[in-house]
N, C-alpha and C positions, 0 to 999 in steps of 0.2 A: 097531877096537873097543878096542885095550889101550889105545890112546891116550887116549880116551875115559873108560875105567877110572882111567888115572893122573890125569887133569885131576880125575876127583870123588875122589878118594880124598885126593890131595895137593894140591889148590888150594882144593878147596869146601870138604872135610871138616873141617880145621882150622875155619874160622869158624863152622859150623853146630855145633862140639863146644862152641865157647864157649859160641852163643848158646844153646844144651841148656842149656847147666849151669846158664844165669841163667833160662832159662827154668822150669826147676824150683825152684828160689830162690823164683821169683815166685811157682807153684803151691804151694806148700809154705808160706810165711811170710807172702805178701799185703802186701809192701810196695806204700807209693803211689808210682808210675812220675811222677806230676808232680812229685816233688821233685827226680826227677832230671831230668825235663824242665826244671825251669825252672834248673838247675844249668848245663846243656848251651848253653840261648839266651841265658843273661845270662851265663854265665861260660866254660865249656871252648869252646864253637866259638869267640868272639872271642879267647882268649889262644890257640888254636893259630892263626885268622887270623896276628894278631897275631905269633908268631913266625916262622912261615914268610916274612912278608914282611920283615919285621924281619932276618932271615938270609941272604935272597935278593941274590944279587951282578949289581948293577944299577947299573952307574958311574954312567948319565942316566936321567930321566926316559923319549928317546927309545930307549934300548936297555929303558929295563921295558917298554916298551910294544912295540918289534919283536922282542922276544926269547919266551921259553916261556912266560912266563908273563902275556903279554901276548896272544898266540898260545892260550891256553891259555881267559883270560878272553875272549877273544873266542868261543870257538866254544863255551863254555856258554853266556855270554847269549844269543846268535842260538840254542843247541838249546832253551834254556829258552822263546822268549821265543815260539817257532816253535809248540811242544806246547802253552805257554799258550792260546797262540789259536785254535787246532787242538780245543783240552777244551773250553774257552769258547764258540767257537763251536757243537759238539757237543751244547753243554748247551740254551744258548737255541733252537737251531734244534730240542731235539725235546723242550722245554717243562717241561724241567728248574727246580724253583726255587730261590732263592738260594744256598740252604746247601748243597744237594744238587751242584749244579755249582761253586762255589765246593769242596767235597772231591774232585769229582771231577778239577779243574783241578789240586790240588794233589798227589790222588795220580798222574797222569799227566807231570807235570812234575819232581814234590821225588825227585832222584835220591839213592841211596843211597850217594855217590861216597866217603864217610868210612872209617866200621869197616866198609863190606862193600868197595868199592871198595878203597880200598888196600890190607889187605892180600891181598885176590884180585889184581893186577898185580903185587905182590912177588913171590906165589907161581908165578903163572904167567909173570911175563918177567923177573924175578933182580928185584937192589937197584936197577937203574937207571930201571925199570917203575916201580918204587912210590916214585920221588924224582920221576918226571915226574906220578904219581898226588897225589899231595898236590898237586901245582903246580893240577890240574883241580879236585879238592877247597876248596882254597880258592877258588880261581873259584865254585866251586856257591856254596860259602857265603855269599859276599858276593851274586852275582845271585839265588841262590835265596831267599836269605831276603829279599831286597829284594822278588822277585815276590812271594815264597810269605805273606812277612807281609801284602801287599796282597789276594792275594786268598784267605786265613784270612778277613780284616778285611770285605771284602766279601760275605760271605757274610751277618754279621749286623749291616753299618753301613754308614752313606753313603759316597761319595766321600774326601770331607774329612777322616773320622774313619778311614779304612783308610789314607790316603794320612799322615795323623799319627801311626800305629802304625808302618809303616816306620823312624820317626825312634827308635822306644821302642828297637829294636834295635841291640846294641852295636859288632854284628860289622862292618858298612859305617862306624863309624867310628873302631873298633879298624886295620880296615885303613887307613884314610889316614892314622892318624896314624903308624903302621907305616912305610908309603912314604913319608912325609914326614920320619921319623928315619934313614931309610935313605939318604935321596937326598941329606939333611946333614953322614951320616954323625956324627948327633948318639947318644954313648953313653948308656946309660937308667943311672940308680942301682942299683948291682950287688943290692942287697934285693930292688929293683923286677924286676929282670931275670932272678930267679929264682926269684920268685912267681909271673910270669908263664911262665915255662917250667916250671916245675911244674905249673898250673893246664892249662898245654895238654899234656903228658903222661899226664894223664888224661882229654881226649877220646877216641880212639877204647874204651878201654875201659870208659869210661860209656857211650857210644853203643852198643857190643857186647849192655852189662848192661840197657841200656832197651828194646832190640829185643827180648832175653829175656823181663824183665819183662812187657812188654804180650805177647808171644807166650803166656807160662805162663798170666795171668790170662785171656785167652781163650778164650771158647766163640761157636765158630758158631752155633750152636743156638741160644743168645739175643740174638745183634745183631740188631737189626733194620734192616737195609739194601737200598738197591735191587739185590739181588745183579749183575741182568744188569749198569749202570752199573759195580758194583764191576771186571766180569771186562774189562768194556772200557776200564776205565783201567791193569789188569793189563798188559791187552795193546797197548794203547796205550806203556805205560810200557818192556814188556820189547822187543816185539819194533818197535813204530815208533821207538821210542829209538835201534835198533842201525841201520835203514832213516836214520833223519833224521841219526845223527850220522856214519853213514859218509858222507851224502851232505853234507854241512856240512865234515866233514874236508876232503875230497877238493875238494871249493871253496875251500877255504883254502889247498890245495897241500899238508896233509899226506904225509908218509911213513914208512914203517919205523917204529920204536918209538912214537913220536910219533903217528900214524897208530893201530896198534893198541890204544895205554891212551886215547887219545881217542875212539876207538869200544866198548870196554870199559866206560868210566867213562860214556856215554853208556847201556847198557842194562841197569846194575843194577835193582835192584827199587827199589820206591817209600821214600825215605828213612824213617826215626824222625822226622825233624825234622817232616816232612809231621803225622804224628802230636805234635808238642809245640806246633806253629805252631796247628793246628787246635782244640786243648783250650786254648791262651793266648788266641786272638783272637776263638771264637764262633764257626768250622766245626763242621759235624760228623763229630766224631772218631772215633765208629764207622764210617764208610764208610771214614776214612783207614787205620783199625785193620786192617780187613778188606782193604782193598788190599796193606797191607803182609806181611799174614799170606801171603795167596795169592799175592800176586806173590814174595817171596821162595822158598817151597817150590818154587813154578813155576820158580826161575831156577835152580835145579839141572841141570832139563832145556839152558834156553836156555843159559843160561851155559859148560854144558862144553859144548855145541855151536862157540859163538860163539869163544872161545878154542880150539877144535881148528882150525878155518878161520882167524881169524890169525896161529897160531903159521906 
């Protein structure tokens, strides 16, 4: 039980103190959370893509790719692409329509692996936790947003026009040009290269302040959403997350450290991003609102569970 006690007091409590503060900000003053949405998809998630691969020590091509973060991007695509199809199918099998299953694919898939995930694996497994945490994190961001913008985009447009919104986003090709600077070992113009690290230093704590913001302006009471969908992408999201990415790890040969922030960063709560993908491309962004709200208070519970059993 103390142990229990320590995980929420010193691993959860920091993040929820942050996300309080913005979240009264937000109740308080009523800024528009899209402008930092759209700050976040066109600007901070692609310059921290961007640096972290940009930084990442990868002699060849074949060591990015058999190394951590190769290893890393492999087992969120396969958990992402597993949940995708798992919500999707969900939705049409019990006659869910567009937009409805299109939010609820993306709240059951868009993992929180950024401002909740990281710094939750720093606090709970030291500094070495939350350098393999990023390494997942950019994985999300490049597979998730690839999904996540396709099915935002599906929800309120064809094939062709979801599959052309993919392309609008910077982050998939922030990162290859990333790996492609890395593997030439080509240096960026020292202005350029600290624009760029600046711009990505202020991701997770726009991510922190956005989560706040839509938490603060939130009322239950006037969404109007399919609740029971909402709770079962909740749980789909917390607890089949932790089921599908332990079982994903351990197929992949995971272990130890490696092992536990990959199953970790697999059952945070439903991203922000799920919420900025959704209000950019024509989801609806109340169900994703409502997923994020609930399934993060709910991950207090699971969360300091999940971390007492890996530790």
């Amino acid at each position: 039980m103390s142990e229990l006690l320590e995980i929420l007091l010193n691993v959860l409590a920091p993040i929820f103190l942050l996300v309080g503060a913005a979240a009264w900000i937000g109740q308080r003053f009523k800024p528009d959370p899209r402008a930092v949405s759209n700050l976040l998809v066109y600007l901070f998630v692609p310059a921290l893509s961007f640096k972290t691969l940009y930084q990442l020590e990868a002699g060849s091509l074949a060591e990015l790719v058999t190394g951590e973060f190769g290893r890393a991007f492999l087992h969120i695509t396969l958990l992402v692409a597993i949940m995708s199809a798992i919500a999707l199918g969900l939705g049409r099998a019990f006659g869910l329509d567009r937009r409805t299953t299109s939010a609820f694919t993306l709240a059951s898939s868009q993992m929180n692996a950024g401002n909740y995930g990281i710094p939750l694996c720093t606090f709970a497994f030291g500094p070495e936790g939350g350098a393999l945490a990023l390494l997942f994190y950019v994985s999300s961001s490049i597979s998730s947003n690839m999904v996540g913008t396709f099915v935002a985009s599906s929800g309120s447009v064809g094939f062709g026009r979801a599959a052309a919104n993919v392309l609008r986003v910077p982050t998939t090709w922030g990162a290859l040009l990333a790996i492609t600077l890395n593997l030439l070992n080509a240096p960026l113009p020292l202005a350029l290269e600290r624009a760029v690290f600046l711009a990505s230093d202020a991701t997770l704590p726009a991510m922190l302040a956005l989560l706040g913001l839509l938490l603060g302006q939130m009322s239950l009471r006037t969404l109007r959403v399919p609740w029971r969908w909402v709770f079962a992408a909740c749980g789909l999201r917390l607890i089949g997350g932790a089921v599908l990415g332990a079982l994903v790890a351990s197929g992949l040969g995971f272990g130890g450290l490696f092992y536990a922030v990959a199953v970790t960063q697999s059952s945070v709560p439903t991203a922000v991003l799920a919420n900025a993908l959704a209000a950019e491309f024509g989801s609806d962004a109340q169900f994703t609102s409502a997923a994020t709200l609930i399934s993060t208070l709910a991950s207090l519970g699971t969360m300091t569970i999940l971390i007492a059993v890996l530790r």
